[in-house]
C-alpha positions as CSV (number, residue, x, y, z in Angstrom):
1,X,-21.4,-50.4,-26.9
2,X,-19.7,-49.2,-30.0
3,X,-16.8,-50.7,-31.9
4,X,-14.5,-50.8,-34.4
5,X,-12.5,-54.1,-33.8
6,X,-13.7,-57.6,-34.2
7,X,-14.5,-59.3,-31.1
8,X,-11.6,-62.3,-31.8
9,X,-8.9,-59.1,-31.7
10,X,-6.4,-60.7,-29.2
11,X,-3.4,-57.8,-30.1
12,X,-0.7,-57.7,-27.7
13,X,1.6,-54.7,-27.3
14,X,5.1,-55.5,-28.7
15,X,5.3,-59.0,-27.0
16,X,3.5,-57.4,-23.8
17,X,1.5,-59.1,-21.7
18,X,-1.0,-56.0,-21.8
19,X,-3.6,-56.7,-24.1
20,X,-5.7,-53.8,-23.8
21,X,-6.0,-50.3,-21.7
22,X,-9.8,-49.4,-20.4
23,X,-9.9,-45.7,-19.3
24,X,-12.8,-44.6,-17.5
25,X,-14.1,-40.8,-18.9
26,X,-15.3,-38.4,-16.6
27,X,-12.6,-37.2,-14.1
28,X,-10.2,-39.1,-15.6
29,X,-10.1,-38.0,-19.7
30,X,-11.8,-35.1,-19.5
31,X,-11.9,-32.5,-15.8
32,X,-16.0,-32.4,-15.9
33,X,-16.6,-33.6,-12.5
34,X,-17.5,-30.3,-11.0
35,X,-19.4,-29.6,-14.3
36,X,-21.8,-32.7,-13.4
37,X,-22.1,-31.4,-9.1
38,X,-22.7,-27.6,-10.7
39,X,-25.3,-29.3,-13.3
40,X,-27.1,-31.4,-10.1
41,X,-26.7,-28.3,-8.2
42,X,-28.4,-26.2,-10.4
43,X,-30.9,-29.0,-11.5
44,X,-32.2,-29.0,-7.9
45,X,-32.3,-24.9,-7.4
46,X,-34.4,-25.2,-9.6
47,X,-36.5,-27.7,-8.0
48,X,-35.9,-25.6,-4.7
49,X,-33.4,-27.4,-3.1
50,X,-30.1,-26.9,-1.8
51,X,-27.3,-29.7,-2.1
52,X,-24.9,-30.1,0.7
53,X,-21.1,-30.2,-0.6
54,X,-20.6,-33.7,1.6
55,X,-22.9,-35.5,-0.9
56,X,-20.6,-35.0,-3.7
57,X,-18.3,-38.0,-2.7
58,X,-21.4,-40.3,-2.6
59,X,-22.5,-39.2,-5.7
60,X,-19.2,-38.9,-7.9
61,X,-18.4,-41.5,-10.5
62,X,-21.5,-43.3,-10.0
63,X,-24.6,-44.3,-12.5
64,X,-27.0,-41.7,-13.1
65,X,-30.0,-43.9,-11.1
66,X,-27.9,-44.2,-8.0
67,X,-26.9,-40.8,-8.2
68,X,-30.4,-39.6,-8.9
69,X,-31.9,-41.5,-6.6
70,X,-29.5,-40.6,-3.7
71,X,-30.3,-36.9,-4.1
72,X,-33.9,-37.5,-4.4
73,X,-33.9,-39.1,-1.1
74,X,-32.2,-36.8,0.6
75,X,-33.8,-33.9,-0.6
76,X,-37.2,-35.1,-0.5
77,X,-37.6,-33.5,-4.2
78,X,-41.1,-34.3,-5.7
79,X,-39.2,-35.7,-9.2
80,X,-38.7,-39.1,-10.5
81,X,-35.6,-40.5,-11.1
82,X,-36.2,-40.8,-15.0
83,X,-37.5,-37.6,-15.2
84,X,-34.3,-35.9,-13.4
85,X,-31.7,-38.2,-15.6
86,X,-33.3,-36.1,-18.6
87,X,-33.1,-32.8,-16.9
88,X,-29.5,-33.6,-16.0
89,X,-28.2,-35.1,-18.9
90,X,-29.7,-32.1,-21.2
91,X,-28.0,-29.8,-18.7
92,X,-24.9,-31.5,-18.9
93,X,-24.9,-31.8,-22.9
94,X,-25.2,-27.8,-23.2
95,X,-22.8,-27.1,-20.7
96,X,-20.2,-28.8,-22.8
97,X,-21.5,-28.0,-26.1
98,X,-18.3,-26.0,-26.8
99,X,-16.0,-28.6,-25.4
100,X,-14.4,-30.1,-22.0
101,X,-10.5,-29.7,-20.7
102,X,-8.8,-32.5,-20.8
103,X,-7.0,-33.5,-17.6
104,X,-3.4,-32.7,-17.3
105,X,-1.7,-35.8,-18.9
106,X,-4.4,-37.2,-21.0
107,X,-3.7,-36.2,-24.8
108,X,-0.2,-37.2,-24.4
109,X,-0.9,-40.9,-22.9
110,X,-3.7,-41.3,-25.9
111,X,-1.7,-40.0,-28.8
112,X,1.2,-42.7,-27.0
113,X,-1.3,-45.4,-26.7
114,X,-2.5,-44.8,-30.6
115,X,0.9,-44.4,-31.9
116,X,1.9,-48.4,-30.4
117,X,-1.4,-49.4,-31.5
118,X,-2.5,-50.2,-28.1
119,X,-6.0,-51.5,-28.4
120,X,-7.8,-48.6,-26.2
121,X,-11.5,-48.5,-24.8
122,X,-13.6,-45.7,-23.3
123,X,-15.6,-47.1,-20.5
124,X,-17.8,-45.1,-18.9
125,X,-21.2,-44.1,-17.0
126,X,-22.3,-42.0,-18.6
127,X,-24.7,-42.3,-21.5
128,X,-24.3,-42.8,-24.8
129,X,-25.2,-38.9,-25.7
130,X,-23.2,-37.7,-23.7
131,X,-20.0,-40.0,-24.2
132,X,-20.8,-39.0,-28.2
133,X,-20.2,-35.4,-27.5
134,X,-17.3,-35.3,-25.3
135,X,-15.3,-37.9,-27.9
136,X,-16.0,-34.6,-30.1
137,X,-13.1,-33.2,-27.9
138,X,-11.3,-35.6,-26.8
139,X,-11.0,-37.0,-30.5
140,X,-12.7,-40.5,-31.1
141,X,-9.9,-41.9,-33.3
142,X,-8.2,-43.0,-30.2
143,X,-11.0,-45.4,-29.0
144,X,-11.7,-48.7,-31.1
145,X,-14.6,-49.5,-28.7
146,X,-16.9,-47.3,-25.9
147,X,-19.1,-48.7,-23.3
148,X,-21.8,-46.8,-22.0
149,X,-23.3,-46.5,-19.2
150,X,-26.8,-47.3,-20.7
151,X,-26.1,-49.6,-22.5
152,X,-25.3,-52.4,-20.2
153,X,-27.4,-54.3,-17.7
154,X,-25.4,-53.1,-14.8
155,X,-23.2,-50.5,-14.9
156,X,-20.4,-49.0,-12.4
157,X,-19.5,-50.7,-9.5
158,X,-20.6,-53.8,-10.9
159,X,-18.0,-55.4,-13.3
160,X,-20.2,-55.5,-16.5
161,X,-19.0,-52.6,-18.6
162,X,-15.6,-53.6,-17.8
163,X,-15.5,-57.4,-18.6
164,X,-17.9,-56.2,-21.8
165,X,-14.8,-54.0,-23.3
166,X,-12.6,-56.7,-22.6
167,X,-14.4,-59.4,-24.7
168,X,-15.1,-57.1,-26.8
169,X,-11.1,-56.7,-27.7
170,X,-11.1,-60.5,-27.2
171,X,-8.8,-59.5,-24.1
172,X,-8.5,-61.6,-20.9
173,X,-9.8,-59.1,-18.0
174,X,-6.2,-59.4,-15.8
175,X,-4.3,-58.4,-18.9
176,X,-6.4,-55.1,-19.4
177,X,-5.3,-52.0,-17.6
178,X,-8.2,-50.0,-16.2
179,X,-7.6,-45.8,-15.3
180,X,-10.3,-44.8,-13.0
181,X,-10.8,-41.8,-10.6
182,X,-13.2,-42.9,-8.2
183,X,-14.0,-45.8,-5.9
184,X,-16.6,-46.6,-7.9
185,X,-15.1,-47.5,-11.0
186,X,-12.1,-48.9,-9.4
187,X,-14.7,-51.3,-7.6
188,X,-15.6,-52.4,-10.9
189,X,-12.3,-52.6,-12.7
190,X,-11.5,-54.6,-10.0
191,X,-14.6,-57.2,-10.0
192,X,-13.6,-57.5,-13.7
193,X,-10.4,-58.8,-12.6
194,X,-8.2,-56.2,-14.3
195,X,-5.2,-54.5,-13.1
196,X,-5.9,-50.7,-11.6
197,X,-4.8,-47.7,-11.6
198,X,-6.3,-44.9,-10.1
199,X,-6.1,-40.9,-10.2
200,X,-8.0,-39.9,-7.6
201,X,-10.2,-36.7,-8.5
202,X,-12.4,-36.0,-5.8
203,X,-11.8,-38.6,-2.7
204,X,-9.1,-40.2,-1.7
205,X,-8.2,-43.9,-3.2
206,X,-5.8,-45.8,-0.7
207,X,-3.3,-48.3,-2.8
208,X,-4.0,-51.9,-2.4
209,X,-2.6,-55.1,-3.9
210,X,-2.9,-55.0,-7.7
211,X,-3.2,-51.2,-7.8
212,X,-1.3,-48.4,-8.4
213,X,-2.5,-44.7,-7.2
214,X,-1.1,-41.7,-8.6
215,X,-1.6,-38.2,-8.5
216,X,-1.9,-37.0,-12.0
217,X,-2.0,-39.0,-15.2
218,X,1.3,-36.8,-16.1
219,X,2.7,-39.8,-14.2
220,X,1.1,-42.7,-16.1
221,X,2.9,-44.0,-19.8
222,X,2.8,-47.2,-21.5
223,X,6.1,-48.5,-19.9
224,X,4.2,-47.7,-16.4
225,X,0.9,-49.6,-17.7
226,X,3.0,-52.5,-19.2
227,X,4.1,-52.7,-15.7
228,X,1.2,-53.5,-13.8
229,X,0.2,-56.6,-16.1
230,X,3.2,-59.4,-15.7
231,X,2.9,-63.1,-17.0
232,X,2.3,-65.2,-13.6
């Protein structure tokens, strides 16, 4: 975890009862989803298997070992998982070497969210190389702390990297706001205790109590995210 805050930052917003907003990365910042199925695609042509399109929404937004692991077992590839997290992760890293797109919405809600001085986390699975490069693009400035994925003990859909970002702002968990993409992370944002909202990229999220779903982050500001977190 990297930061630039100390860990007794208790900031609110404006007299807001948000204390800090915890975005997850890929899918949700940045549209590189299908960059990481066409990377385990190609990863496993190589290694002379085929993956079937239905394994995507097991896979998506999900640790590298679980994902690894699930395609290793049910492709029978003679790989181990370690060994495939390199070949994937260095496959990854150059296919975004000369940037990623960021998803429709996103550069407007950061530069919002920096301009109110909105303390503001990156939280993600990925690794700490590859959260490093995409912050190339999506301009690191906007983050005073990142949590990657190995660098905690247990990582996405257990609660850890979320309840580590909001200590680490000094934040209680059901006054952060969490933006996540995939039943995975919401899982964990929601174990953490914080307040969801989700932009579903590649299966459906239904709504539930304490979260919102919408369709594009062009529908998410800071009014919307001081919303969700309400003195009880």
């Amino acid at each position: 975890m990297t930061s630039t805050v100390p860990a007794s930052l208790t900031r609110t917003a404006e007299g807001s009862a948000l204390q800090a907003v915890l975005l997850d990365m890929d899918g949700t910042l940045v549209d590189t989803e299908g960059y990481w199925w066409d990377v385990e695609v190609e990863v496993f042509a190589d290694l002379g298997h085929r993956l079937e399109t239905d394994w995507r929404e097991v896979v998506v937004g999900g640790p590298m070992t679980r994902s690894a692991g699930y395609l290793i077992e049910v492709t029978g590839a003679d790989i181990a998982i370690e060994e495939l997290t390199v070949l994937l992760n260095d496959r990854f890293e150059k296919r975004i070497g000369r940037g990623v797109p960021l998803m429709p919405g996103a550069a407007r809600l950061l530069a919002e969210l920096s301009a109110h001085e909105v303390p503001t986390a990156l939280v993600s699975a990925s690794h700490r190389r590859i959260i490093d490069r995409v912050l190339d693009s999506v301009g690191r400035h906007h983050f005073a702390l990142t949590v990657a994925g190995d660098e905690v003990a247990r990582t996405k859909p257990h609660p850890e990297p979320y309840l580590a970002a909001a200590a680490g702002f000094g934040a209680d968990p059901w006054r952060c706001a969490v933006i996540e993409d995939t039943a995975t992370g919401v899982a964990a944002a929601e174990a953490a205790g914080c307040r969801v909202v989700a932009v579903p990229s590649v299966a459906p999220i239904a709504p539930a109590p304490g979260r919102a779903v919408v369709s594009s982050l062009e529908q998410v500001d800071l009014a919307f995210l001081r919303g969700l977190v309400v003195d009880e």
